[in-house]
C-alpha positions as semicolon CSV with decimal commas, in nm:
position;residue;x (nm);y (nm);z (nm)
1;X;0,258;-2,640;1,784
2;X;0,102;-2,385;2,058
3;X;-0,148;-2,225;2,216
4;X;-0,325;-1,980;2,017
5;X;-0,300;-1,616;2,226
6;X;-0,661;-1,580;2,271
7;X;-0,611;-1,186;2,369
8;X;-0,351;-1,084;2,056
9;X;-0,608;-1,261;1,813
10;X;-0,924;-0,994;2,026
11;X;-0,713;-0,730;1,978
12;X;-0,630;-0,743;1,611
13;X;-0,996;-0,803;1,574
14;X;-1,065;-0,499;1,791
15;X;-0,826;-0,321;1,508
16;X;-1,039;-0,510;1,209
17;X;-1,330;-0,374;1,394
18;X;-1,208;-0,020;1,429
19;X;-1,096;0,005;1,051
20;X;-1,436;-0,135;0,932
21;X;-1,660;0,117;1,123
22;X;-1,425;0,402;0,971
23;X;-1,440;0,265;0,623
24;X;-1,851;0,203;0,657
25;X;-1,868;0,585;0,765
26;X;-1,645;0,663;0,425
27;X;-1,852;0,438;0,238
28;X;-2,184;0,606;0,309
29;X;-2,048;0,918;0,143
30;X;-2,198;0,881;-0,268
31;X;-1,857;0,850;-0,472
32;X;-1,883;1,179;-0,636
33;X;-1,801;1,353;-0,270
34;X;-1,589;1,006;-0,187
35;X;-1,365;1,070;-0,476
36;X;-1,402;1,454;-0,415
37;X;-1,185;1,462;-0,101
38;X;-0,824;1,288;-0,109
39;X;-0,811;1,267;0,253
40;X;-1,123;1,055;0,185
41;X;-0,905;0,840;-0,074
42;X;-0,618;0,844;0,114
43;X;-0,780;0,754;0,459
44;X;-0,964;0,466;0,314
45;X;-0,598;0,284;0,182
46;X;-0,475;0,322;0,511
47;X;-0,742;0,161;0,682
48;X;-0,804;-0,125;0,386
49;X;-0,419;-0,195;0,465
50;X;-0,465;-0,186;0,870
51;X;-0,755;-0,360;0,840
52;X;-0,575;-0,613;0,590
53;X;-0,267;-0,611;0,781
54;X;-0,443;-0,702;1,102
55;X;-0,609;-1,011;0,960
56;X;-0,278;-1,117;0,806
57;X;-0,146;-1,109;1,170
58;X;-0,428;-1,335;1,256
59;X;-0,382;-1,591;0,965
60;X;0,044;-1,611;1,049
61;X;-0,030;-1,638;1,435
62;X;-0,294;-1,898;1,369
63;X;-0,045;-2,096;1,098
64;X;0,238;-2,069;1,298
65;X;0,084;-2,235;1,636
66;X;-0,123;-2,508;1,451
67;X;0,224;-2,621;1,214
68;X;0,094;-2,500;0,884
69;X;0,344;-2,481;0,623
70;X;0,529;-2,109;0,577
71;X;0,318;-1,881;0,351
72;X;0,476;-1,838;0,020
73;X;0,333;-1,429;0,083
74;X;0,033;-1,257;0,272
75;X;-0,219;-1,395;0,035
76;X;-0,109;-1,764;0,075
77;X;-0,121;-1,748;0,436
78;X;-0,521;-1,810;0,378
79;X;-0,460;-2,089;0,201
80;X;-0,300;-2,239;0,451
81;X;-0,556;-2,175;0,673
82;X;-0,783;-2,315;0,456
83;X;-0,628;-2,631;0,487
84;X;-0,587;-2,619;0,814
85;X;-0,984;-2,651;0,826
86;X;-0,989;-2,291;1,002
87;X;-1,209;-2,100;0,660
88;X;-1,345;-2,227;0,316
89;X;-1,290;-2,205;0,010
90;X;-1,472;-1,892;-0,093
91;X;-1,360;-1,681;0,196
92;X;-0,958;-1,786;0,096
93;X;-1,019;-1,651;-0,210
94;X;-1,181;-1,389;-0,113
95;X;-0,948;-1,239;0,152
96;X;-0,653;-1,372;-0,091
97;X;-0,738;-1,091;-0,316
98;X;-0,784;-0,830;-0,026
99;X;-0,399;-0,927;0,100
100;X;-0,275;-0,877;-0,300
101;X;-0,480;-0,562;-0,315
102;X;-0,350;-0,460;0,000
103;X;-0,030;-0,516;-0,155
104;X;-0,091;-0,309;-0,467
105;X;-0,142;0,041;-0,177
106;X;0,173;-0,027;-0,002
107;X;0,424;-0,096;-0,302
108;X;0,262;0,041;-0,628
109;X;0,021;0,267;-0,527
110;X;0,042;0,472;-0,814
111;X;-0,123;0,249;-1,012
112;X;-0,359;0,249;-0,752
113;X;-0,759;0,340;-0,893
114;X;-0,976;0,532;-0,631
115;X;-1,282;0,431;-0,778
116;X;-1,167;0,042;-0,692
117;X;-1,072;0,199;-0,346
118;X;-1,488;0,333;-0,337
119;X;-1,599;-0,027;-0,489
120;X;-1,405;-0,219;-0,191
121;X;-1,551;-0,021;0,024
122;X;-1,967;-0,072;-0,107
123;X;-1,935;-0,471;-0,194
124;X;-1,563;-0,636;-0,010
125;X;-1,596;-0,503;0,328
126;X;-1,806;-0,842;0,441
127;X;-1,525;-1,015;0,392
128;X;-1,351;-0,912;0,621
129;X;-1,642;-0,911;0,927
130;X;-1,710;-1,270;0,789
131;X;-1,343;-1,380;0,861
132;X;-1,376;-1,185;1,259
133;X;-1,674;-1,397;1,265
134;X;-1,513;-1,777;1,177
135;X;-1,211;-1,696;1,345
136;X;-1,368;-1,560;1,669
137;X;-1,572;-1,877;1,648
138;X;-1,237;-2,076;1,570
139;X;-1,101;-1,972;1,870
140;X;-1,384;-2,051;2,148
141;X;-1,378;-2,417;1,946
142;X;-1,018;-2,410;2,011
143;X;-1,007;-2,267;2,355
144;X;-1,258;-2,499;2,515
């Protein structure tokens, strides 16, 4: 077991951060002109995956300095922080689903349904800010 680095973890955040304003800015478009555009489509995949991708850096870094077990695959990385005490319940599940979604873009994304691209975007979004929140928060509990 380690030291968590305190400045990696703020700069994937910084990247969660960046992603999230982008994708707000996409989401205030209706979904007629959304779905209208595919660099609208196509921009919003690429920054659900960064965005996705950055917390998934976060949850290995995290399980890999506190001796959690090795994640089966991205989406079981949260459960292990979940039993590390780092998030709940809810918010495993919850960013569980964004890592296998994330994984649905990058390796069949064909099958891939803008509308559930738009829908991510309106309601799953808070997900993601909630889990800057608890680990930003994780790490002043763990720094001090």
């Amino acid at each position: 077991m380690g030291e968590l680095d305190g400045e990696r973890i703020r700069q994937l955040i910084g990247m969660i951060n960046d992603s999230l304003h982008r994708l707000n800015e996409l989401g205030n478009l209706c979904e007629k002109d959304f779905l209208s555009d595919f660099r609208n489509t196509e921009s919003a995949k690429y920054l659900l995956i960064k965005a996705t991708e950055a917390a998934i850096d976060i949850c290995n870094h995290i399980v890999a300095k506190k001796g959690g077990r090795a994640p089966k695959d991205y989406a079981d990385c949260f459960a292990i922080l979940k039993e590390l005490g780092v998030i709940g319940d809810n918010l495993t599940e919850r960013l569980a689903r964004m890592a296998r979604f994330r994984n649905l873009i990058v390796h069949l994304y064909w099958e891939v349904n803008d509308e559930k691209v738009f829908e991510i975007i309106k309601r799953n979004l808070t997900d993601l800010e909630e889990f800057q929140q608890v680990i930003a928060s994780y790490v002043t509990q763990e720094s001090s």
